[in-house]
C-alpha positions in Angstrom: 54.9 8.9 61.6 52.3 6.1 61.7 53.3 5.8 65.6 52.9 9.6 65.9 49.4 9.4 64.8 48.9 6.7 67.0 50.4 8.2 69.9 48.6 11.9 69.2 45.2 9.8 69.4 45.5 7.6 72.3 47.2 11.1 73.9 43.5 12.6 73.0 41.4 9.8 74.1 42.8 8.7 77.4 44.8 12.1 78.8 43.1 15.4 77.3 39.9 15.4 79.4 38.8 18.9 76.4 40.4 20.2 72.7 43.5 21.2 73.2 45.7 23.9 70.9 49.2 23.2 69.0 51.0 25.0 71.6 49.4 21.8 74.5 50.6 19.5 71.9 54.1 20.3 71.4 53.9 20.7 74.9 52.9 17.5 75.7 54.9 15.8 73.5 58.1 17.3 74.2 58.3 18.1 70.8 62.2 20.5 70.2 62.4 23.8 68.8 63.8 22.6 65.2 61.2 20.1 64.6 58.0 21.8 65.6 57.3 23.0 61.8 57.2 18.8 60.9 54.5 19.0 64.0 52.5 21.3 62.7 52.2 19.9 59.3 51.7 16.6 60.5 48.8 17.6 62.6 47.7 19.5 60.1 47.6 16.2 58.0 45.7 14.5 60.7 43.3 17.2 60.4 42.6 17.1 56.6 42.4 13.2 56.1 40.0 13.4 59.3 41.5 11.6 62.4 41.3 15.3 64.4 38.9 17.7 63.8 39.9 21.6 64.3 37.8 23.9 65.7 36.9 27.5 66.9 40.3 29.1 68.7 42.8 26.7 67.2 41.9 23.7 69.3 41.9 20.3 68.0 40.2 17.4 69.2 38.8 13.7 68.1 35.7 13.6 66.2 34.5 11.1 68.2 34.6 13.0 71.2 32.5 15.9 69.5 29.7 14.4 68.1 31.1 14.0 64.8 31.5 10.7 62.6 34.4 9.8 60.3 32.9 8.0 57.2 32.1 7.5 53.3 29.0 9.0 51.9 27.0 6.8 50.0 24.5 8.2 47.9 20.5 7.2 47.0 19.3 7.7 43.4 16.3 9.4 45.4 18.3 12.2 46.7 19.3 11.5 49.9 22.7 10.0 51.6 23.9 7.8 54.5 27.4 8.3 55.9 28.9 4.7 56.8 31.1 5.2 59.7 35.0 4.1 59.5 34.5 2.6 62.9 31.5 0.8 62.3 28.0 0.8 64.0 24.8 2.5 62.6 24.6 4.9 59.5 24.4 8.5 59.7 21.1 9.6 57.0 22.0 12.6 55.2 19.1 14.8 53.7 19.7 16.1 50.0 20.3 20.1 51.7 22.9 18.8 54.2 25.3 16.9 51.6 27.1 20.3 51.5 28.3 19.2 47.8 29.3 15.6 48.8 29.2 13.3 46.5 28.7 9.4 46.4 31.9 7.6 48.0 33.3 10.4 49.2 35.3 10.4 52.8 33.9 12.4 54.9 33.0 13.8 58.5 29.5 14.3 59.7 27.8 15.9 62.5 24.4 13.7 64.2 22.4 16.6 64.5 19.5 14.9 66.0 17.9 11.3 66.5 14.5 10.2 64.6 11.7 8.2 66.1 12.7 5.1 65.1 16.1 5.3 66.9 18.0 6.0 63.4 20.4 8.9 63.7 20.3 11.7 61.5 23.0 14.7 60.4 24.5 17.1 57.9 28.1 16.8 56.2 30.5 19.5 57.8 33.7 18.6 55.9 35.0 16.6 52.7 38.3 14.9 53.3 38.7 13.2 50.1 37.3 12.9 46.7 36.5 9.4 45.3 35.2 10.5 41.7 38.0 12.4 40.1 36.2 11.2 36.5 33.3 9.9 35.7 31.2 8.2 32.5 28.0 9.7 31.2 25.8 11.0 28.2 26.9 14.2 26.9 24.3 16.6 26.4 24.3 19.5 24.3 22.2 22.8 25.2 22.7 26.6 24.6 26.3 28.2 25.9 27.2 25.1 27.7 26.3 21.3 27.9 26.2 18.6 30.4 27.3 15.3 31.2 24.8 13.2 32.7 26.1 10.7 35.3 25.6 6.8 34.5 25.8 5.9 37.7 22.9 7.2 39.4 24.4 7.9 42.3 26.0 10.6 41.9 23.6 13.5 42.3 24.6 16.2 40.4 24.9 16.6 36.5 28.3 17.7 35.7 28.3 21.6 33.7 30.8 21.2 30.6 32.0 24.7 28.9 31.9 25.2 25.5 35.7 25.0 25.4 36.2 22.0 27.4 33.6 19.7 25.2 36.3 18.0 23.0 34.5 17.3 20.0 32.0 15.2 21.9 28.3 14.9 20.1 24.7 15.3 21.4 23.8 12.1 23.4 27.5 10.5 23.1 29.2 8.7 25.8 31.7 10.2 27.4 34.4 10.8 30.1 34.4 13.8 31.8 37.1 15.0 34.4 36.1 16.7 37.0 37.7 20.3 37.2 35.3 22.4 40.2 33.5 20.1 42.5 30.1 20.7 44.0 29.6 23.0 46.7 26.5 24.1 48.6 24.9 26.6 46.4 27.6 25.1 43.3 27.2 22.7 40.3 30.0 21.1 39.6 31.8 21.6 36.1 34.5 19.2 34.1 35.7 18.6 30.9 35.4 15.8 28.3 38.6 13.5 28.2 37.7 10.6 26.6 34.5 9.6 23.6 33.6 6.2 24.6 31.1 6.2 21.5 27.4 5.1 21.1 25.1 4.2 23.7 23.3 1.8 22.0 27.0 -0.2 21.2 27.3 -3.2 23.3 31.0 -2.6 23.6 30.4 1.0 24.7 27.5 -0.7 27.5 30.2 -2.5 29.1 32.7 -0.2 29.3 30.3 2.2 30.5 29.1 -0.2 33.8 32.9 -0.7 34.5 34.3 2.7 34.2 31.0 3.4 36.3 31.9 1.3 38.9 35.3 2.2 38.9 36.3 -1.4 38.4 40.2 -2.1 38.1 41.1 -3.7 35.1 44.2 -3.6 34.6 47.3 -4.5 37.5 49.9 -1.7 38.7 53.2 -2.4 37.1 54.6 -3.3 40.2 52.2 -5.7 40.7 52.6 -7.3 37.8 56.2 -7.6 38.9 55.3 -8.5 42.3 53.5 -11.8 40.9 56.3 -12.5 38.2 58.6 -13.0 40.8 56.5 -15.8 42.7 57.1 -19.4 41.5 55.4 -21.5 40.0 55.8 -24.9 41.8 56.2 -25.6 45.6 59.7 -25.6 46.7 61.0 -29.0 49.8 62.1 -26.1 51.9 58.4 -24.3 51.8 56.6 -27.8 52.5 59.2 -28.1 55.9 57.0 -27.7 58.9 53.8 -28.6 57.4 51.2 -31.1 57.6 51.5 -34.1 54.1 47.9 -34.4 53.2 49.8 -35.9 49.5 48.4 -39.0 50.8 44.9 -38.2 51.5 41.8 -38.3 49.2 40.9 -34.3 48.7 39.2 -33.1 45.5 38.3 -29.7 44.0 34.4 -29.1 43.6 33.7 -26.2 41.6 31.8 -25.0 38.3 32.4 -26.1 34.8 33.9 -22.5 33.8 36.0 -22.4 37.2 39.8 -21.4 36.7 40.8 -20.4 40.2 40.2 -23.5 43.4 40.4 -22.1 46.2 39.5 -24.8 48.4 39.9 -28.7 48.4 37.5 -31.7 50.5 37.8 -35.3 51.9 36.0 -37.2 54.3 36.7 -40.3 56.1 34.3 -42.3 58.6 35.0 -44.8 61.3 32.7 -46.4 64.3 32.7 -42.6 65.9 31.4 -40.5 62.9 32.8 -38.4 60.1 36.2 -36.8 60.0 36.2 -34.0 57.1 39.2 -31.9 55.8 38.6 -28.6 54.1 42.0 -27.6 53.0 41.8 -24.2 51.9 45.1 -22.4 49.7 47.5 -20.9 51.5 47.5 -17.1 49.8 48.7 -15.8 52.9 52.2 -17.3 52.1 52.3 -15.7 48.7 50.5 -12.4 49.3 52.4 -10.8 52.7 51.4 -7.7 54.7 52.5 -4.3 52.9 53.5 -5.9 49.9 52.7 -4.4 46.7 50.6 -7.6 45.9 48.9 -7.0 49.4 48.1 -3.4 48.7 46.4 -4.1 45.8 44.4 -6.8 46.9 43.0 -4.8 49.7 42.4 -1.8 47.4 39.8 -4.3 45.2 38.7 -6.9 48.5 37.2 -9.0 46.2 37.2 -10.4 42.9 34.2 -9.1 40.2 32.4 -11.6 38.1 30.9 -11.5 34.5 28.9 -13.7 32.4 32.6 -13.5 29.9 35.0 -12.6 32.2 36.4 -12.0 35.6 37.9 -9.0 37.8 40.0 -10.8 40.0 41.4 -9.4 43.4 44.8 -11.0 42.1 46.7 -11.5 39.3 46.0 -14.5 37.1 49.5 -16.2 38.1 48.7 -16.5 41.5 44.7 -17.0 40.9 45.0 -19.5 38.6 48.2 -20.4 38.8 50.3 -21.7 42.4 47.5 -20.4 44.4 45.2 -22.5 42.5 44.3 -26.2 44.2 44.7 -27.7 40.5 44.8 -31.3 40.3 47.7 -33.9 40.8 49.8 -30.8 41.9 51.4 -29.8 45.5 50.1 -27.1 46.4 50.2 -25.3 49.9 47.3 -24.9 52.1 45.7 -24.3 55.2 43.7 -27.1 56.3 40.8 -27.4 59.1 40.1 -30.8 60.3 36.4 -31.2 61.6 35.3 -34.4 63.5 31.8 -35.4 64.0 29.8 -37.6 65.7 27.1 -39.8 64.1 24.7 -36.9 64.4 26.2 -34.1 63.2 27.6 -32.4 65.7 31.6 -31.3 66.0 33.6 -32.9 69.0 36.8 -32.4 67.6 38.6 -29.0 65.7 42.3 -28.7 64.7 44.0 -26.2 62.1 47.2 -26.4 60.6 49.3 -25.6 57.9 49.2 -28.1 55.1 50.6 -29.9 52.0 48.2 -31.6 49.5 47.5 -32.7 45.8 44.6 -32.5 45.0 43.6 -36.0 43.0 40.5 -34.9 41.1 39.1 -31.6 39.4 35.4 -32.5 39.3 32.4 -30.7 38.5 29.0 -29.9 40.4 27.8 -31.9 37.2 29.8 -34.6 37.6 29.3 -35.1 41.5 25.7 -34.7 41.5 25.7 -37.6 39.0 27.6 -39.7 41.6 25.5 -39.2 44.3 22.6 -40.2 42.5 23.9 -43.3 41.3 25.1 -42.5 37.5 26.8 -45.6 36.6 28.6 -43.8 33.8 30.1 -41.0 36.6 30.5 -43.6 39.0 33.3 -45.7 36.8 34.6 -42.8 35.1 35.7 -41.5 38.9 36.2 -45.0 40.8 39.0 -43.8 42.5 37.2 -41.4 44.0 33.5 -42.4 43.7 33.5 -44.0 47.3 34.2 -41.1 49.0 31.7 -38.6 47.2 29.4 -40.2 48.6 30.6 -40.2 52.0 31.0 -36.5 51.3 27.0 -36.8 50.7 25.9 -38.7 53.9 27.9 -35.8 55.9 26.7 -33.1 54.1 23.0 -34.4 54.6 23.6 -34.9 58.1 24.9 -31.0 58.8 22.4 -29.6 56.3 19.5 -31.7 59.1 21.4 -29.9 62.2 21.7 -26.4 60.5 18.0 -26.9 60.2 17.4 -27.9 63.8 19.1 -24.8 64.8 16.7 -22.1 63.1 19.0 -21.8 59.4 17.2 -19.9 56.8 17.8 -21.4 53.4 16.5 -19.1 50.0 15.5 -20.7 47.1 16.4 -17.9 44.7 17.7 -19.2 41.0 20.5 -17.4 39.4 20.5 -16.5 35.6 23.3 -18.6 34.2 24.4 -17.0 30.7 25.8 -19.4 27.9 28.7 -17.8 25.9 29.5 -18.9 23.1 33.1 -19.7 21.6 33.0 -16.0 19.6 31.7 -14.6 22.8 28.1 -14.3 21.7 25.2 -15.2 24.1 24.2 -17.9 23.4 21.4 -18.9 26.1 20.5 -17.4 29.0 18.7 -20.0 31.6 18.1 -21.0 35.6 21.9 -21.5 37.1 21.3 -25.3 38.7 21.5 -26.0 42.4 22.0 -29.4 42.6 23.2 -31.5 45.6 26.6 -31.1 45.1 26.6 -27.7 45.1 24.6 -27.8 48.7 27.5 -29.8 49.7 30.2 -28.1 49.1 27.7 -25.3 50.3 27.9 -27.2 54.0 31.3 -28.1 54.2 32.2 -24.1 53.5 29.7 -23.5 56.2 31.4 -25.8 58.9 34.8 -24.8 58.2 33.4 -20.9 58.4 32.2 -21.7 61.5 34.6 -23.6 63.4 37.2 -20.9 62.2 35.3 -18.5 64.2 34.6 -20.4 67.1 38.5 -20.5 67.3 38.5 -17.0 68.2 35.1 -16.3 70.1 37.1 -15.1 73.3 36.5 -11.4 73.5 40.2 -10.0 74.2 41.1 -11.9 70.5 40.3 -9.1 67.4 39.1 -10.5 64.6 37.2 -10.4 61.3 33.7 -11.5 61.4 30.8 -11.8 58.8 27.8 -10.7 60.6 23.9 -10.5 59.6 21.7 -8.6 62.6 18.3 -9.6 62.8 14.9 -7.5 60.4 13.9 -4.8 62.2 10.5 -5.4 64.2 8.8 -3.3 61.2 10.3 -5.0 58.2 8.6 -8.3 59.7 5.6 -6.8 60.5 5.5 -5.3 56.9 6.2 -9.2 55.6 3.7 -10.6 57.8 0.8 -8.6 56.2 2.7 -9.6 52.8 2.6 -13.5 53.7 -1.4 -12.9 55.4 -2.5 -12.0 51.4 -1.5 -15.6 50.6 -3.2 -17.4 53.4 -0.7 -19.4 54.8 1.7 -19.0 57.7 0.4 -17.3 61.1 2.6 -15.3 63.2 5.7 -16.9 65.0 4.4 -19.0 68.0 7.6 -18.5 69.8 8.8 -15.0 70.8 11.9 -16.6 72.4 15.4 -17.5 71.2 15.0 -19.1 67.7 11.0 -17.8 67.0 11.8 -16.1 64.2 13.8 -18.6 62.6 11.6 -21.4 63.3 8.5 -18.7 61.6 10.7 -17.7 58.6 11.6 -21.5 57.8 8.0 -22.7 58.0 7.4 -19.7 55.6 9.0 -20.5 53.1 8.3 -24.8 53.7 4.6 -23.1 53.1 5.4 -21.7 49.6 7.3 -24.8 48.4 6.6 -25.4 45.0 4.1 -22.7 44.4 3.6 -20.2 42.1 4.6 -17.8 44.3 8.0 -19.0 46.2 10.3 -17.1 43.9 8.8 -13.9 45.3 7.9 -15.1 48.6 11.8 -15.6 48.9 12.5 -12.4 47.5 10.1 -10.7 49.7 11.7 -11.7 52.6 15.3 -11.8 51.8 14.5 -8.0 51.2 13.3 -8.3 54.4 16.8 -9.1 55.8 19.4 -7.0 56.8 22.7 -7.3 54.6 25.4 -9.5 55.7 28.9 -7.5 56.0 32.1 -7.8 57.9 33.1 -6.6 61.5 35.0 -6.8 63.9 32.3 -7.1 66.6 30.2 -10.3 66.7 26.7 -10.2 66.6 26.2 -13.1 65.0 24.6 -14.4 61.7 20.8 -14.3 62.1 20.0 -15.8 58.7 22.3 -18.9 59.3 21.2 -19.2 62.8 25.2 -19.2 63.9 26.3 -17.1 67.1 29.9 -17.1 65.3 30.9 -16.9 61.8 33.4 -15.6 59.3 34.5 -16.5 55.9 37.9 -18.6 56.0 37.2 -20.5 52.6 38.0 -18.0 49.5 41.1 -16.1 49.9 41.9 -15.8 46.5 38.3 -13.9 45.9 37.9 -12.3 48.9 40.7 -10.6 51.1 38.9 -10.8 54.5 39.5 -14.6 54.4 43.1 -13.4 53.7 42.9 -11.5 57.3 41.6 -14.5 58.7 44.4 -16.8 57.6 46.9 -14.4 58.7 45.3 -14.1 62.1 44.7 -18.4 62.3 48.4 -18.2 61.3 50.0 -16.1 63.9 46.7 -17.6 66.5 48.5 -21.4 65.7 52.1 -20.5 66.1 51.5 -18.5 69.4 52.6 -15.3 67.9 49.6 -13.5 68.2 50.7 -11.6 71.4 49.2 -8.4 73.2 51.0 -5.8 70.9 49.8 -7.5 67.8 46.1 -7.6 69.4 46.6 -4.1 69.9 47.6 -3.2 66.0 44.5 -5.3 64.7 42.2 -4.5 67.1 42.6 -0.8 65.9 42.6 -1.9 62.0 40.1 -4.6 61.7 37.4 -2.2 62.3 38.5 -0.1 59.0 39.0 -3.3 56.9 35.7 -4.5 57.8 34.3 -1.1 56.8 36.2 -0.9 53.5 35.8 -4.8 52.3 32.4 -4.4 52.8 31.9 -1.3 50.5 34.4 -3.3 48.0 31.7 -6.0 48.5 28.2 -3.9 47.8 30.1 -2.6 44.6 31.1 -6.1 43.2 27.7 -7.0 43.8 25.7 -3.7 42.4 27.9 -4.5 38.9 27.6 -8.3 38.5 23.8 -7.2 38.7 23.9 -4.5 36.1 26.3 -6.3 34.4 23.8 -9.5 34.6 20.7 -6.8 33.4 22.9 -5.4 30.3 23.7 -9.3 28.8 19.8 -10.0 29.4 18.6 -6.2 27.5 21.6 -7.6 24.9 20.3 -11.1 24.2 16.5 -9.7 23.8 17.9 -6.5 21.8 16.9 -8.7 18.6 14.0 -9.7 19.5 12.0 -7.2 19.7 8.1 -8.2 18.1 8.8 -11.9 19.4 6.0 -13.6 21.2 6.9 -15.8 23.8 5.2 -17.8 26.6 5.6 -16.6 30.4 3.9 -16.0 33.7 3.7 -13.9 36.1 6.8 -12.8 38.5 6.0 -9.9 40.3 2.9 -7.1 40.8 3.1 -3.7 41.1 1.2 -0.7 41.0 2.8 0.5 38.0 2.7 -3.2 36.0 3.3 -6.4 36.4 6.7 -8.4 35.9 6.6 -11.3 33.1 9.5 -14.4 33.4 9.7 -15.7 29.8 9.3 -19.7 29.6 11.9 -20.0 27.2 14.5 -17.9 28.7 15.6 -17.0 32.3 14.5 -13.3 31.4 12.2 -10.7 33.1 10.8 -7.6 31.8 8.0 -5.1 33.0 4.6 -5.1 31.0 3.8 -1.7 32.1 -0.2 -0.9 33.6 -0.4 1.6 30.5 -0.7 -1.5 28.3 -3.4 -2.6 29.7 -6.2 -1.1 27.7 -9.1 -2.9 28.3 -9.8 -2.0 32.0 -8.9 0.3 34.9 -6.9 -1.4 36.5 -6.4 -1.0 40.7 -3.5 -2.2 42.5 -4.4 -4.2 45.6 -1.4 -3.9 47.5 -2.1 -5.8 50.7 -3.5 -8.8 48.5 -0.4 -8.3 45.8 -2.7 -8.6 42.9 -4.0 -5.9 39.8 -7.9 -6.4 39.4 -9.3 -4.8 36.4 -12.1 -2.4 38.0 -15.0 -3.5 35.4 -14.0 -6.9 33.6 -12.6 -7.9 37.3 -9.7 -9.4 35.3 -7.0 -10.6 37.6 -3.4 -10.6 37.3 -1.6 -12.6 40.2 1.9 -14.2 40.6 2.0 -17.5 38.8 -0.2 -16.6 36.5 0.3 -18.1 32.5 0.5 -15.4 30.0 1.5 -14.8 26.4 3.4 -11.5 26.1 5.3 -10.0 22.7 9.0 -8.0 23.4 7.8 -4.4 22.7 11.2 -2.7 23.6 14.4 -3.0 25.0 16.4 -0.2 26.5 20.3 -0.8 26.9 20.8 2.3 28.7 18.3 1.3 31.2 19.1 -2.3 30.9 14.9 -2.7 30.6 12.9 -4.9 28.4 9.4 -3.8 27.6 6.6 -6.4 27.4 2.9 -6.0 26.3 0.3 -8.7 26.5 0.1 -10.3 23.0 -4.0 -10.2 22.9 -4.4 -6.4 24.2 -5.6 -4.6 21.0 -5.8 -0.5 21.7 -9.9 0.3 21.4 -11.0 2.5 18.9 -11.6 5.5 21.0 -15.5 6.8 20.5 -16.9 10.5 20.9 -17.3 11.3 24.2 -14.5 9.6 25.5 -11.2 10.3 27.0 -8.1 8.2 27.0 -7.3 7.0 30.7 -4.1 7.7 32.6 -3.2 3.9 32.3 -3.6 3.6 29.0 -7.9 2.7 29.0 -10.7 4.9 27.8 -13.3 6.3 30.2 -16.4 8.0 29.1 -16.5 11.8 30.4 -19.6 11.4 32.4 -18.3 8.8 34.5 -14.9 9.9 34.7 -15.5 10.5 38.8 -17.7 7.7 39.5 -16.5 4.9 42.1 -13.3 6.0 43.9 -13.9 3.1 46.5 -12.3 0.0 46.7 -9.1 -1.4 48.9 -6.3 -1.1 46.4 -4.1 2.1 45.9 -4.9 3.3 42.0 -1.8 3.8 39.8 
């Protein structure tokens, strides 16, 4: 059947020159009398998942050829939607009248009705071909003859109508589960019932369960995938190592964090009178995890692997993740290896893939490494046997980190929150993940074998996966250039040619080195950026300055570096021939689409995740003063970074009663309108923890000196929290700043 779908739409595309009805179909097909009934259905098929599109008279046709997109709707808190198209290529914005009862994730087909301005396209949803929320978590809510459940995740639009009936036992501001029993229409709320009582929202057990049901995250494995990885061994077979290349001998080591389980990639370097010779051997998933199998299903189905403070969603089960697809030390373990050569300055003369044997001969630590390269003498003896070579690691990392450089790369200097668990899975600490030199290079190695993977399969007639980051749009920079012009530093870029931009954006942030303000400097203009996501066209990666790149390096996390291993597999042993260019060059597109989605979820719930464990920790300490400064202004507040803790909360603009206070946007700075008090990034300040909110995942500051004024006859309070007398409640509405 998956031929006959193929066949119907190449039959569309190349030979129908208009729709064409059933009757045009059979006929063209040659389809007999006794099987035309399987035809219709199956066309009929093709119709409801989306790959035709029916229309008036009984005449079907490709979307594509009819102004019409095949996509998922993804949903704004705001309102609004943007249909990402199966097939790649620029969203489709969806106004909050033209969903047409879509909701968030849903697959869809949209019409572009008409194009903006700014080039962006814009259209209305004219079918719904599947449902991704069949349930949902939310806050029940009781009110007169019927009660609602209010969606956690914000992106789904609608509250969902519960019957008196269908409430099972749930109670006023519980959270709950709710199945969905009428979906939304166009002039319809959708209605459910309550299957599950998840319990309190204030519960920090009830929190988390509440982010992953939210996110639909996949806990638990299929039974047959269970199976599936029960069956694989767990130690490398003589007849699996025949044909491969014996790295036993070589010095490789695994790099990775202190809490790391799962290695997916193992280095060694070697130098001689013509440069550096590296090997990133990376494990060999692809021999484990096959195309179609129930392992493979699954792994696409979750793309990547979902990370906690306490614990991890991986992409695959822990006996392959942890276990004989792990690079563990003193172990064989199959991989597949990429063997870089470079010349005393940096630059690759020599590339060569293959599959690989090694054993890894240390486990170290970012800790441990960093220590060697800066000449611990404790480190240095514990790992003599690999000391020497660490810090060869370090002279050729240094050297590609100085060429990356050359060639425009954009490096951001934005610091993780690393969260300390305890052994009774308390949190313990929550403080400024490190980025020390070992992790930059590991980072550089990563980045070479990325790139030279790519490179492999530049030629245009080759399909492949790529991971691609198109340059800001010339209104985003502008918008950053008046940002930057508050601070005094940078110009605009002097070039307007080839690398310009880069060269601007790196001297940027050189500017802002050290300075209060180059945490949000570097947030300001990453925001700036596009995101990075898979295709399968190249366009490059604008932020690391690279015309070709991909990720290669973490196939047990990711499962478009499982794609690529696959492709470099069948690319190696000559067995990627016309008919199999054909098959991926018509899937890669949809994998790209779908890994990347995979991708924005992972990252939108490690962040709330991230949020919840912070709102947690500061639960208890509510009335606590601490020591902070300022992170961020707004025209609603400003944001406080504690000095104690790698935590950020919002002290709000109504808490600030001893001025009116006026937001100068352009400048980035509050300035109290009479005391001309300032509040700018950087700034020291002494704040006490006035709330937290779990739900919201928000902690509340207020500055520990403001004391509320006695309010005095006459008076009124002010809409930011000060007091204004009545007669001069319209006085002075100059001044630059927007007021808030």
């Amino acid at each position: 059947m998956h031929d006959l779908k193929t066949e119907i739409t190449a039959f569309l595309t190349d030979e129908a020159t208009r729709p064409v009805s059933i009757k045009e179909l059979i006929r063209a097909f040659g389809v007999p009398r006794d099987e035309r009934d399987a035809f219709k259905s199956f066309v009929k098929s093709m119709v409801a998942d989306g790959t035709l599109m029916k229309i008036q008279g009984g005449r079907y046709g490709l979307p594509s050829k009819m102004n019409l997109i095949n996509g998922t709707i993804t949903c704004n808190p705001s309102g609004f939607g943007f249909v990402i198209p199966d097939e790649g290529g620029d969203d489709l914005f969806i106004d909050r009248r033209r969903l047409k009862g879509a909701m968030h994730g849903d697959k869809v087909v949209a019409r572009v009705e008409r194009l903006k301005r700014d080039g962006k396209k814009e259209g209305s949803i004219i079918r719904i071909t599947d449902r991704a929320v069949k349930s949902l978590v939310g806050r029940f809510t009781r009110s007169k003859g019927f009660s609602l459940v209010i969606p956690s995740n914000e992106r789904i639009l609608d509250d969902i109508i519960i019957p008196p009936r269908m409430a099972g036992g749930a109670k006023d501001g519980q959270i709950v589960v709710a199945e969905i029993t009428r979906w939304p229409a166009e002039r319809q709320a959708p209605s459910g019932k309550v299957t599950e009582i998840l319990g309190d929202p204030d519960d920090p057990d009830v929190e988390i369960e509440v982010l992953v049901r939210k996110f639909n995250l996949p806990l638990l494995f299929p039974t047959d995938v269970q199976k599936a990885a029960e069956a694989v061994p767990d130690t490398v077979s003589e007849a699996e190592i025949k044909g491969r290349t014996d790295l036993r001998g070589k010095t490789l080591v695994t790099i990775d964090g202190e809490t790391a389980k799962d290695f997916d990639d193992a280095v060694g370097v070697k130098k001689d009178d013509d440069g550096f010779t590296l090997y990133v051997s990376i494990a060999d998933v692809s021999h484990y995890v096959t195309p179609g199998s129930a392992l493979d299903t699954e792994a696409y189905e979750r793309s990547t692997s979902v990370y906690f403070p306490d614990r991890c969603v991986p992409m695959l089960p822990e006996r392959l993740s942890n276990g004989i697809c792990s690079l563990n030390p003193k172990v064989d373990r199959l991989t597949m290896t990429a063997e870089l050569s470079f010349n005393s300055s940096g630059e690759v003369t020599k590339r060569k893939f293959y599959k690989s044997i090694i054993r890894s001969k240390e486990r170290l630590t970012y800790t441990v490494v960093n220590h060697i390269l800066n000449g611990d003498e404790l480190a240095t003896k514990r790992y003599s046997n690999v000391a020497r070579d660490i810090l060869l690691m370090g002279e050729l990392a240094t050297l590609l980190a100085e060429g990356r450089k050359r060639e425009g790369s954009i490096d951001f200097d934005l610091p993780e929150p690393q969260i300390i668990i305890d052994i009774e899975g308390q949190i313990e600490d929550i403080v400024r993940s490190e980025r020390n030199a070992a992790h930059r290079l590991i980072e550089e190695f990563m980045l070479a074998a990325n790139k030279a993977v790519a490179l492999e399969f530049s030629r245009p007639e080759l399909p492949f996966i790529y991971r691609i980051h198109a340059e800001p749009n010339a209104e985003k920079i502008t918008d950053f250039m008046e940002f930057i012009a508050a601070f005094g530093c940078v110009g605009p870029p002097r070039s307007k040619g080839p690398g310009g931009l880069h060269k601007y954006f790196q001297a940027v942030l050189k500017d802002f080195e050290d300075k209060p303000a180059e945490r949000l400097v570097n947030h300001v203009l990453l925001r700036s950026m596009q995101k990075a996501e898979y295709s399968a066209s190249n366009t490059g990666h604008f932020g690391l300055a690279f015309t070709d790149y991909t990720h290669f390096t973490s196939p047990i996390r990711r499962y478009p570096d499982l794609i690529v291993h696959r492709l470099l597999t069948k690319f190696l042993t000559k067995k990627y021939d016309s008919k199999l260019q054909e098959e991926y060059a018509a899937r890669l597109p949809v994998v790209a689409t779908h890994t990347s989605a995979m991708e924005r979820r992972a990252m939108e719930a490690e962040r709330e995740i991230t949020d919840l464990k912070k709102a947690q920790f500061m639960k208890d300490k509510v009335g606590n003063t601490y020591d902070g400064f300022v992170s961020g202004v707004t025209g609603f507040g400003v944001f406080v970074e504690l000095t104690e803790y790698f935590v950020e909360g919002l002290v709000h603009i109504t808490t600030l009663l001893d001025d009116y206070y006026i937001f100068m946007e352009k400048e980035h700075y509050l300035i109290g309108e009479n005391t001309k008090r300032v509040f700018r990034v950087g700034d020291p300040v002494k704040i006490v923890i006035k709330s937290v909110d779990l739900a919201l995942r928000r902690i509340e500051m207020a500055l520990a000196e403001e004391k509320k004024p006695s309010k005095k006859p006459g008076e009124k309070k002010r809409a930011n929290g000060g007091y204004k007398k009545k007669a001069s409640a319209d006085r002075k509405r100059g001044g630059k700043g927007k007021r808030r």
